[in-house]
KEDOGU-287067 format. One record per residue (C-alpha): residue number from 1; residue in three letters; x, y, z. Coordinates in steps of 0.05 Angstrom, whole numbers, plus 5000, padded with zeros to 4 digits. Example, Ala and Ser with C-alpha at 12.3 -4.5 7.8 and 13.67 -1.06 7.14 Angstrom:
% KEDOGU-287067
ATOM seq type    u    v    w
ATOM   1  ALA 5246 4910 5156
ATOM   2  SER 5273 4979 5143
//
This chain:
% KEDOGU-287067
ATOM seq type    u    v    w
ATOM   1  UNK 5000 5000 5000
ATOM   2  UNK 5026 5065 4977
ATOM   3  UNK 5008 5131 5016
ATOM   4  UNK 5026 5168 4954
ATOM   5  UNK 4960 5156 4914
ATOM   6  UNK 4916 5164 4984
ATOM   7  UNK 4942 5237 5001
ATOM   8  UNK 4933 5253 4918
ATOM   9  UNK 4859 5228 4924
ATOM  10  UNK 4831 5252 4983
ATOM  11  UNK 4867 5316 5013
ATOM  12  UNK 4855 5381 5009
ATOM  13  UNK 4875 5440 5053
ATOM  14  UNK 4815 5486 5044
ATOM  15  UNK 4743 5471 5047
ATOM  16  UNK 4713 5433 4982
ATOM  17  UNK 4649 5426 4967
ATOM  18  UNK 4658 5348 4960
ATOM  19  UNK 4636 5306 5025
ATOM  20  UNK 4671 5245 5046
ATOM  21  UNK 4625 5188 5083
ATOM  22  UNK 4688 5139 5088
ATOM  23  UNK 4760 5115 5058
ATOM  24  UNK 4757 5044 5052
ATOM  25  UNK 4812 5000 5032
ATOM  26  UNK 4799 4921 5016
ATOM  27  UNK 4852 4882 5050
ATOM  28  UNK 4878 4814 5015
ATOM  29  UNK 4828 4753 5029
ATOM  30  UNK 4898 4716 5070
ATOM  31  UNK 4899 4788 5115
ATOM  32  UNK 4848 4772 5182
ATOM  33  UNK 4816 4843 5186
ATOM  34  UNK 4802 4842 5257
ATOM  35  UNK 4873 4834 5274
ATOM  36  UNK 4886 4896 5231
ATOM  37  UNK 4831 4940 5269
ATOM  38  UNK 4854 4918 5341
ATOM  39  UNK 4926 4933 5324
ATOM  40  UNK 4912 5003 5295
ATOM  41  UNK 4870 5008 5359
ATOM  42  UNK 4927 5004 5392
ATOM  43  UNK 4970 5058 5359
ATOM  44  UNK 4908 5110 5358
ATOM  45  UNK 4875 5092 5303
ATOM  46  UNK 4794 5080 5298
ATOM  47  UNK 4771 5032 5244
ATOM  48  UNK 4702 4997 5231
ATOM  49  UNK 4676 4952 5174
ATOM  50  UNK 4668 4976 5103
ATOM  51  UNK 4612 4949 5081
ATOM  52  UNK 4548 4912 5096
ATOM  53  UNK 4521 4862 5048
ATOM  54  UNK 4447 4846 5051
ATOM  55  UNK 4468 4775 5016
ATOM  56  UNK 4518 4764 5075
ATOM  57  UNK 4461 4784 5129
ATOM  58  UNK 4412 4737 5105
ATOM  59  UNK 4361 4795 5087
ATOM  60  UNK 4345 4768 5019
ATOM  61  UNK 4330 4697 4991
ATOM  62  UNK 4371 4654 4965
ATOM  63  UNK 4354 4673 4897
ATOM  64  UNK 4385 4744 4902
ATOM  65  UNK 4459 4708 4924
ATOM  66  UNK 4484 4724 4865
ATOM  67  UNK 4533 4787 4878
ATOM  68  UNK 4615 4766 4881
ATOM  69  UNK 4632 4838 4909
ATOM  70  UNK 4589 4841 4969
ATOM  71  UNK 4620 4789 5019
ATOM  72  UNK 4689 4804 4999
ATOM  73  UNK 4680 4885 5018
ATOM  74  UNK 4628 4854 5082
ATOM  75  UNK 4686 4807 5103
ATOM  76  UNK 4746 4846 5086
ATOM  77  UNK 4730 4922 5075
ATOM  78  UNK 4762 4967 5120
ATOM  79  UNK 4741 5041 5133
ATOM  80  UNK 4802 5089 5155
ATOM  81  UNK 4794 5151 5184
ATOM  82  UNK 4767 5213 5146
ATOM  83  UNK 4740 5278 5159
ATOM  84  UNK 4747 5358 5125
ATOM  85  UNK 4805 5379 5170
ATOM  86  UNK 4856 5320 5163
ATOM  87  UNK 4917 5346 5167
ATOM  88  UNK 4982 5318 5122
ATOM  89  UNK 5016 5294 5184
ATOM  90  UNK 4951 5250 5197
ATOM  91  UNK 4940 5220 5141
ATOM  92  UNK 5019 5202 5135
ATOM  93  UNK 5013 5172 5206
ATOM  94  UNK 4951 5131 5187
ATOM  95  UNK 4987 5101 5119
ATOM  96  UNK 5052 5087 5158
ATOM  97  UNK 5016 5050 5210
ATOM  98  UNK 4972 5014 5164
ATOM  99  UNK 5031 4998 5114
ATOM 100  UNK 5075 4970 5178
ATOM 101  UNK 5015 4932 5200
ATOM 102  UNK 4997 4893 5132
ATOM 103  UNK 5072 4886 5131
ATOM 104  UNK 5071 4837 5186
ATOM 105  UNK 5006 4816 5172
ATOM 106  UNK 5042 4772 5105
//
């Protein structure tokens, strides 16, 4: 994971008009997500689920199972921290940790 093309996507210094709901990544299938989100816990970091899936949470029938791209975001999207005012600094600190932490995690 590169911080490169995360700070040249989603950073701005003034206020823009766009809104940001979340920054999700989608860790490799080997990578156990909740081991990720307890060890950025532990550096400072909150971090929650990226996605629901209705197909995953048994709210549809069987016949609507059909989606590929739902229970791989339910099971291994992660949402990152994101809000108007993050600062450079931040958002280096939050790559860094997340880059050393899927480092060990292979």
């Amino acid at each position: 994971m590169s911080c490169l093309p995360l700070r040249t996507l989603s950073y701005t210094q003034r206020p823009h008009p766009r809104i940001w709901q979340a920054f999700m990544v989608v860790l490799d299938n080997a990578v156990d997500r909740a081991k990720v989100m307890a060890a950025l816990k532990e550096v400072g970091i909150e971090s929650n689920l990226g996605a629901q899936s209705m197909q995953q949470i048994g709210l549809f029938g069987p016949a609507y199972n059909v989606c590929e791209v739902g229970p791989r975001l339910y099971t291994q999207g992660l949402a990152l921290p994101l809000y108007e005012r993050m600062t450079l600094d931040e958002i280096d600190y939050i790559c860094g940790k997340v880059s050393f932490i899927l480092s060990k995690a292979a």
